[in-house]
Biopython code that builds the backbone (N, CA, C, O; Angstrom):
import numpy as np
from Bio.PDB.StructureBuilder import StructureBuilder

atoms = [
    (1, "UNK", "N", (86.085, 126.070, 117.727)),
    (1, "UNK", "CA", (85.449, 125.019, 116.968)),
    (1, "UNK", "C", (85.850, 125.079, 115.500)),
    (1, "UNK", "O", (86.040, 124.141, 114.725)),
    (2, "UNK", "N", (85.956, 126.708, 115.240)),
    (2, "UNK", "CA", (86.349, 126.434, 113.102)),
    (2, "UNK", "C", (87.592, 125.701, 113.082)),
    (2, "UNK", "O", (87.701, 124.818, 112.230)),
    (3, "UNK", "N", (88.867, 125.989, 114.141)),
    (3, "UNK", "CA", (89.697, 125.603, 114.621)),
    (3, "UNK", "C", (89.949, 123.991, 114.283)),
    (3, "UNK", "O", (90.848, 123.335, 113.756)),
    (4, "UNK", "N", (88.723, 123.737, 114.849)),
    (4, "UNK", "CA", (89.352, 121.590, 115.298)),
    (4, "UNK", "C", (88.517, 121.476, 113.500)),
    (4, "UNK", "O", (88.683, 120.389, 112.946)),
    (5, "UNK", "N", (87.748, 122.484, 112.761)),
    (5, "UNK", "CA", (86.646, 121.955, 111.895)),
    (5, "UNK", "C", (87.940, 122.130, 110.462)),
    (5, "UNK", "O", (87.804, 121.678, 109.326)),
    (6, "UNK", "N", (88.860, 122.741, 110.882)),
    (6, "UNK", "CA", (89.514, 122.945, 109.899)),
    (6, "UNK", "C", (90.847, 122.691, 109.696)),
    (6, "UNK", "O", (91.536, 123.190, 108.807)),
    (7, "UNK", "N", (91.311, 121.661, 110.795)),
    (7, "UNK", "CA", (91.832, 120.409, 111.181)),
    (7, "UNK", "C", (91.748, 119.471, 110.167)),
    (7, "UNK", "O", (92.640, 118.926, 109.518)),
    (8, "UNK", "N", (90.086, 119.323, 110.111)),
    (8, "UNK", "CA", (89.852, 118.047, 110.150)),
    (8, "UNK", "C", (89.669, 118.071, 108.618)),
    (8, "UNK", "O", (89.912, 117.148, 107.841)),
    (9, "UNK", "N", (89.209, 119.265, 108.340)),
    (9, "UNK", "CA", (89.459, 119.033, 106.705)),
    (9, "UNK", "C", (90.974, 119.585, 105.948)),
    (9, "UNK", "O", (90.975, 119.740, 104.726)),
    (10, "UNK", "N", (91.690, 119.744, 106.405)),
    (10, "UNK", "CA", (92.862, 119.728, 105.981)),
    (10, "UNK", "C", (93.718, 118.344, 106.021)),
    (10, "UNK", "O", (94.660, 117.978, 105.318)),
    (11, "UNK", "N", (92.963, 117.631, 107.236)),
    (11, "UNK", "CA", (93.748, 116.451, 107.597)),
    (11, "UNK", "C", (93.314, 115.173, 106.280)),
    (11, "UNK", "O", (93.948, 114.298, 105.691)),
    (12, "UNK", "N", (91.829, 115.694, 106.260)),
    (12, "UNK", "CA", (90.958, 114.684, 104.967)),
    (12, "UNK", "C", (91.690, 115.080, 103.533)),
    (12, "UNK", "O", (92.115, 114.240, 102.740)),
    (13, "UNK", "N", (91.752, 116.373, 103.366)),
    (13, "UNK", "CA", (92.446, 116.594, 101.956)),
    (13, "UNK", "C", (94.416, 116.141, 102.368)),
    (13, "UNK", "O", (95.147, 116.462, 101.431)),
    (14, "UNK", "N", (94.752, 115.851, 102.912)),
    (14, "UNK", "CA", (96.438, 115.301, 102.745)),
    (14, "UNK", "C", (96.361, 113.933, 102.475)),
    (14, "UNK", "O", (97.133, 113.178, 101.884)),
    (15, "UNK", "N", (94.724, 113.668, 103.303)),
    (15, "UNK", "CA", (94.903, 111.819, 103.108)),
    (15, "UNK", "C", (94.212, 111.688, 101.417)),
    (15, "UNK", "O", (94.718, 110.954, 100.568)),
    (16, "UNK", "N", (93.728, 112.028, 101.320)),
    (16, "UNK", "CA", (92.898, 111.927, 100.336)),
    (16, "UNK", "C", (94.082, 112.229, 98.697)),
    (16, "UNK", "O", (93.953, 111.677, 97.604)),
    (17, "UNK", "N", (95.012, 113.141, 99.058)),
    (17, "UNK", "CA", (96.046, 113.162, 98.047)),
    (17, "UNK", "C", (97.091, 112.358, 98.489)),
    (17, "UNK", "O", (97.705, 112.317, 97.423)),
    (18, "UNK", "N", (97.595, 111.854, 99.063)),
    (18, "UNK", "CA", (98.486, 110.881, 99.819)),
    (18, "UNK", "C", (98.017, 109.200, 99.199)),
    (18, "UNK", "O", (98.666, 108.154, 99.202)),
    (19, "UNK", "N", (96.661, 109.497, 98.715)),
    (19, "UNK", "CA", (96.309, 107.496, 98.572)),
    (19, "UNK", "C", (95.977, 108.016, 96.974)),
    (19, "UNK", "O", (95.991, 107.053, 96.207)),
    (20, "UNK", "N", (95.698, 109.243, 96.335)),
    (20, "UNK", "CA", (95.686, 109.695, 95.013)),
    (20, "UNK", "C", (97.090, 109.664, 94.186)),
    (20, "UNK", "O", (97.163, 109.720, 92.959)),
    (21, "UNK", "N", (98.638, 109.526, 95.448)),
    (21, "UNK", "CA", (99.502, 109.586, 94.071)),
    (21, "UNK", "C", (99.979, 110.832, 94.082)),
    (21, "UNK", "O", (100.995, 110.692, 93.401)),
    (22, "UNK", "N", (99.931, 112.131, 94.441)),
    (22, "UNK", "CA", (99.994, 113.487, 94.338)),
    (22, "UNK", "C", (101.228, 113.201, 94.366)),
    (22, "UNK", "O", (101.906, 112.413, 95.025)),
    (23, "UNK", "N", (101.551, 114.368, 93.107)),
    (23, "UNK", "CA", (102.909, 115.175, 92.711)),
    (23, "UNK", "C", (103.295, 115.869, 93.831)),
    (23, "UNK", "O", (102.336, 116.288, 94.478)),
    (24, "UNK", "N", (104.528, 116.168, 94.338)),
    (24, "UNK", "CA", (105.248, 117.136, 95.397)),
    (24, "UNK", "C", (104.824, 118.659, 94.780)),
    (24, "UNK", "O", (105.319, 119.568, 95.446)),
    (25, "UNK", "N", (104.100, 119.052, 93.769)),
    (25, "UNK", "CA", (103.524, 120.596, 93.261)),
    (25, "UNK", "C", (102.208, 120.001, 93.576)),
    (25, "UNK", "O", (101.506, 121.010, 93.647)),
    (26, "UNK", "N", (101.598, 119.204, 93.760)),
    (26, "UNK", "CA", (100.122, 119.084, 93.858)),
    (26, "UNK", "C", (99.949, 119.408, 95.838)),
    (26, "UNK", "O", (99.357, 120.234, 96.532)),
    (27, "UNK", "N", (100.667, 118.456, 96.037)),
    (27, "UNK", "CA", (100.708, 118.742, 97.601)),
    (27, "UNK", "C", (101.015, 120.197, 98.338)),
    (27, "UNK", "O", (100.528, 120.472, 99.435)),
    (28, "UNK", "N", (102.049, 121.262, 97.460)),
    (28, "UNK", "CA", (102.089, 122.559, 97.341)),
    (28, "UNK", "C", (100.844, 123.181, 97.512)),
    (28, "UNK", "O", (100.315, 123.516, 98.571)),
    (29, "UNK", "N", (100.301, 123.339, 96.013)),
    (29, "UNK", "CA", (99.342, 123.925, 95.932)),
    (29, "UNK", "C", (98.386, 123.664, 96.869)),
    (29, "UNK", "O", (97.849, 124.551, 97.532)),
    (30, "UNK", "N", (98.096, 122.301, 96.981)),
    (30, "UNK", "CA", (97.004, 121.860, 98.095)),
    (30, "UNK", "C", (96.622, 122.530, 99.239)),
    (30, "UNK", "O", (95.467, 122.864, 99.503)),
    (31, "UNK", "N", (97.781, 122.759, 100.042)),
    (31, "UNK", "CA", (98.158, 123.381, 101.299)),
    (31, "UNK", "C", (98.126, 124.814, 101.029)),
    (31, "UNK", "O", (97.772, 125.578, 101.927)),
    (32, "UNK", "N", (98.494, 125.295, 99.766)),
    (32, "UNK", "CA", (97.953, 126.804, 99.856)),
    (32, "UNK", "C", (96.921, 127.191, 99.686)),
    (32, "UNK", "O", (96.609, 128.367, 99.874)),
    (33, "UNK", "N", (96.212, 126.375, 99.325)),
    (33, "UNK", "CA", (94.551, 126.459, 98.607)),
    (33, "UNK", "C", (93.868, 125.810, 100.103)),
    (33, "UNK", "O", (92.638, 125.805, 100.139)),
    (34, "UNK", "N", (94.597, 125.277, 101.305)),
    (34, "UNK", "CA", (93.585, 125.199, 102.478)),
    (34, "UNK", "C", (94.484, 126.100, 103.244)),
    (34, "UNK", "O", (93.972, 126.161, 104.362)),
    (35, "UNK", "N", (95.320, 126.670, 103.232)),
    (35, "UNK", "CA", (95.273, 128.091, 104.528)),
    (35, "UNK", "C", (94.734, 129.080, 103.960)),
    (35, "UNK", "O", (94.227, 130.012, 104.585)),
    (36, "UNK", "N", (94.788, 128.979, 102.442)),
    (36, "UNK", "CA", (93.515, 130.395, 102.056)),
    (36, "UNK", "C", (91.865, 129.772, 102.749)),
    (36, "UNK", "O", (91.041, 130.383, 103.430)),
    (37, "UNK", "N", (91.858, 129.078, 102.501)),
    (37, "UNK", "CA", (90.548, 128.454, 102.844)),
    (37, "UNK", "C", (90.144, 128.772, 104.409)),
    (37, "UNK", "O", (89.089, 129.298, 104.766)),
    (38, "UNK", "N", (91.378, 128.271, 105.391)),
    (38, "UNK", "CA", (91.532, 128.650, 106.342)),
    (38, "UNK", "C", (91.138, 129.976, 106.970)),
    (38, "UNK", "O", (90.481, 130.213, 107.983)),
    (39, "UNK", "N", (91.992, 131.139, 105.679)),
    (39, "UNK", "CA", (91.780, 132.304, 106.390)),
    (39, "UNK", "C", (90.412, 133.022, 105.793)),
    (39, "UNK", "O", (90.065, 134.160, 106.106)),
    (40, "UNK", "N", (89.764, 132.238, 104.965)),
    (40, "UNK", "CA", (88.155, 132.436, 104.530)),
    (40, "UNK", "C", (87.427, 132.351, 106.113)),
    (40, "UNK", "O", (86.795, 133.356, 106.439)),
    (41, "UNK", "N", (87.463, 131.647, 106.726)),
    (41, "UNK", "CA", (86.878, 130.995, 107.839)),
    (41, "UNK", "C", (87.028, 132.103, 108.856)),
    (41, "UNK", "O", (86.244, 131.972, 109.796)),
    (42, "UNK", "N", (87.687, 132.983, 108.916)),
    (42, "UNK", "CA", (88.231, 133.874, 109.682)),
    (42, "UNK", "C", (87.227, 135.214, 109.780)),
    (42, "UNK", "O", (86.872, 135.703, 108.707)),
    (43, "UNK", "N", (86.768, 135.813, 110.999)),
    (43, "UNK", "CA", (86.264, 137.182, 111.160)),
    (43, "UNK", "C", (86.287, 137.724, 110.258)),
    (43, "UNK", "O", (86.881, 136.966, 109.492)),
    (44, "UNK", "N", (85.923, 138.997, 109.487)),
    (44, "UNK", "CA", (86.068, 139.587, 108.347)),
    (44, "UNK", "C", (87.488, 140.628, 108.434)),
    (44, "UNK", "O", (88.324, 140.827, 107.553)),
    (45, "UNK", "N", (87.416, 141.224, 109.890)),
    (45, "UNK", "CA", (89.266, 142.020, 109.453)),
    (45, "UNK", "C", (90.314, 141.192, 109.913)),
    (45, "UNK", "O", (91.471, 141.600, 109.816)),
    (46, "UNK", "N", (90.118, 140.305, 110.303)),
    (46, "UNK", "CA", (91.346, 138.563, 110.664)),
    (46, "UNK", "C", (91.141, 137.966, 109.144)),
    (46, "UNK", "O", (92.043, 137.248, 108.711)),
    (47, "UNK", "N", (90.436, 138.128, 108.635)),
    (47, "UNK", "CA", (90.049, 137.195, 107.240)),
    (47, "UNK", "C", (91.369, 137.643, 106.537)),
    (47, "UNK", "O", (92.402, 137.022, 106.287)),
    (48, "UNK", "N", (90.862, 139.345, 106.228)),
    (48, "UNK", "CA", (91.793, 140.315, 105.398)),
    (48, "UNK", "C", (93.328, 140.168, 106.080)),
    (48, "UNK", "O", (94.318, 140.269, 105.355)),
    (49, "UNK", "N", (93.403, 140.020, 106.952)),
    (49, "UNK", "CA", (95.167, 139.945, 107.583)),
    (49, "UNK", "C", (95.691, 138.668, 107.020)),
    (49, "UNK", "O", (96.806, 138.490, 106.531)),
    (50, "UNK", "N", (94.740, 137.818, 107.158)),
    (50, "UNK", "CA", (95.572, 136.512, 106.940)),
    (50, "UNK", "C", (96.365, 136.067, 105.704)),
    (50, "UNK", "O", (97.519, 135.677, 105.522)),
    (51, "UNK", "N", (94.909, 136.354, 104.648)),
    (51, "UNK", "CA", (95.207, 136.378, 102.948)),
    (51, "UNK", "C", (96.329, 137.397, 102.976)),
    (51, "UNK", "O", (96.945, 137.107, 101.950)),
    (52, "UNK", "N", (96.943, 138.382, 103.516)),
    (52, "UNK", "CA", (97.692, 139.066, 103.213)),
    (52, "UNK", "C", (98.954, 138.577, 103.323)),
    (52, "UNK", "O", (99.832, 138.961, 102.549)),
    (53, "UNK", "N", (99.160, 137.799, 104.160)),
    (53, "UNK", "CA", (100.135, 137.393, 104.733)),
    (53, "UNK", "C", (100.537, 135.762, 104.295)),
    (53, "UNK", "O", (101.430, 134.973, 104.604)),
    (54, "UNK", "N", (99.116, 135.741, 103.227)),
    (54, "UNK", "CA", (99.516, 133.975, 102.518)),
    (54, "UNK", "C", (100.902, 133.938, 101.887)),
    (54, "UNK", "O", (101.328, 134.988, 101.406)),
    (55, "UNK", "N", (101.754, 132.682, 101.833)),
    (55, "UNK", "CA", (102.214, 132.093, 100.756)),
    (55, "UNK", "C", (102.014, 132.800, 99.548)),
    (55, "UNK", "O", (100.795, 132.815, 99.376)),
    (56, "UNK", "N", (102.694, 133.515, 98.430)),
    (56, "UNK", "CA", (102.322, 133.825, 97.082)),
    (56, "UNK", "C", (102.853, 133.311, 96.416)),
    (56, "UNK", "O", (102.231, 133.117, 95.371)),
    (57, "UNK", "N", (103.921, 132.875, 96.447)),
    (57, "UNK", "CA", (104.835, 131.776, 95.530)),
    (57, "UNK", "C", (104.348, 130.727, 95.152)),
    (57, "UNK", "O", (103.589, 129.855, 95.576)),
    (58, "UNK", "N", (105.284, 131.110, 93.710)),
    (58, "UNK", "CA", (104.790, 129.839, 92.694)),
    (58, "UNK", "C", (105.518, 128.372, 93.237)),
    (58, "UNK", "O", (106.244, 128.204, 94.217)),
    (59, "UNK", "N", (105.121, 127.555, 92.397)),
    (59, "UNK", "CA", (105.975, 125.919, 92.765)),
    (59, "UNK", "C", (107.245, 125.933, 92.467)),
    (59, "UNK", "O", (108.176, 125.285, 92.944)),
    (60, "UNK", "N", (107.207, 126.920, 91.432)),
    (60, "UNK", "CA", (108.269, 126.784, 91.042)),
    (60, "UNK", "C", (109.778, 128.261, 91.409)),
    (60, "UNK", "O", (110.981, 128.234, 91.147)),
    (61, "UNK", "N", (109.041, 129.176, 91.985)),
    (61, "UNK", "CA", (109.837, 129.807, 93.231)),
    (61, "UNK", "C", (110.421, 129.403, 94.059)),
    (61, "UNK", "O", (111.614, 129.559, 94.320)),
    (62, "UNK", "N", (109.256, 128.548, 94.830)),
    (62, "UNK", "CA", (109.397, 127.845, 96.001)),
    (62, "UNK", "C", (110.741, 126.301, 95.325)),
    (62, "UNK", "O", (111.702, 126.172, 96.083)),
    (63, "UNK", "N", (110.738, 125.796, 94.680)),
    (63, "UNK", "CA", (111.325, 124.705, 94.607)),
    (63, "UNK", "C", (112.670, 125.537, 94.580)),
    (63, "UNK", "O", (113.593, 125.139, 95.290)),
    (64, "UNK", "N", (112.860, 126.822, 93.698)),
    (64, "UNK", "CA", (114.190, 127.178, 93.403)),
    (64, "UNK", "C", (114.863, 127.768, 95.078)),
    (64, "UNK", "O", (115.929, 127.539, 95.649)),
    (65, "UNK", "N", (114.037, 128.335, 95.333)),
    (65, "UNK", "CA", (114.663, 128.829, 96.843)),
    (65, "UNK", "C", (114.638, 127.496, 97.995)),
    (65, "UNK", "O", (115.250, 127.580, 99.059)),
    (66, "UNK", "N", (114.164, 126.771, 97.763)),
    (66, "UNK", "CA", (114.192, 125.234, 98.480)),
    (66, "UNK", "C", (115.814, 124.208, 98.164)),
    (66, "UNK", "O", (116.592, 123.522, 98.827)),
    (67, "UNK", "N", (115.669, 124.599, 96.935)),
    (67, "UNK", "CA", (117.116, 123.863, 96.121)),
    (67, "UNK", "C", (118.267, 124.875, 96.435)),
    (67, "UNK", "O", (119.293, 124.222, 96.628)),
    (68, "UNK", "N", (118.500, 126.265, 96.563)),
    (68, "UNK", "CA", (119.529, 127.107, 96.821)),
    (68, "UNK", "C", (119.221, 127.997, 95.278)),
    (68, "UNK", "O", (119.618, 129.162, 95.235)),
    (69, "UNK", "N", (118.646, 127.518, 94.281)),
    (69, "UNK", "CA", (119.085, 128.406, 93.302)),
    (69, "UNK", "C", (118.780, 129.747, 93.126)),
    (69, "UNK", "O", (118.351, 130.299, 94.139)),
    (70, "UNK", "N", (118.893, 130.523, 91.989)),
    (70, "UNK", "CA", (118.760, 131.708, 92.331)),
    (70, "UNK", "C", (118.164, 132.541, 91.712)),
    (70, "UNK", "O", (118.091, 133.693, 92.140)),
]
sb = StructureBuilder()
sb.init_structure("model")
sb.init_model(0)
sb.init_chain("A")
sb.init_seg("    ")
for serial, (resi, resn, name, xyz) in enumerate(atoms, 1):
    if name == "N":
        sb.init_residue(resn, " ", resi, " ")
    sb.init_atom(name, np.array(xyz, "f"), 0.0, 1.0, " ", f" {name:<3s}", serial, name[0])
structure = sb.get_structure()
């Protein structure tokens, strides 16, 4: 059930920045700020695995290793 519950609010926050206009770094962050959220939702030692294993990169990491640079 947290499963379909956290679906559904991930699905509400893409639409919700999608009709806002969002920057390609807003939509970034967005999505890292709901699989942390995600792994909030999680058992307490599944909680701790997950955050460990988040995304840490910046926008601007991520854009350079996205583009090839270096």
């Amino acid at each position: 059930m947290k499963t379909k519950q956290s679906m559904v609010i991930v699905c509400t926050s893409l639409f919700i920045f999608s009709i806002a206009g969002c920057t390609t770094q807003s939509w970034y962050e967005g999505a890292k700020r709901g699989a942390e959220n995600n792994c909030r939702n999680q058992p307490p030692g599944e909680s701790e695995r997950c955050l460990e294993n988040l995304n840490k990169k910046s926008y601007e990491e991520y854009e350079k290793e996205r583009s090839g640079q270096k």
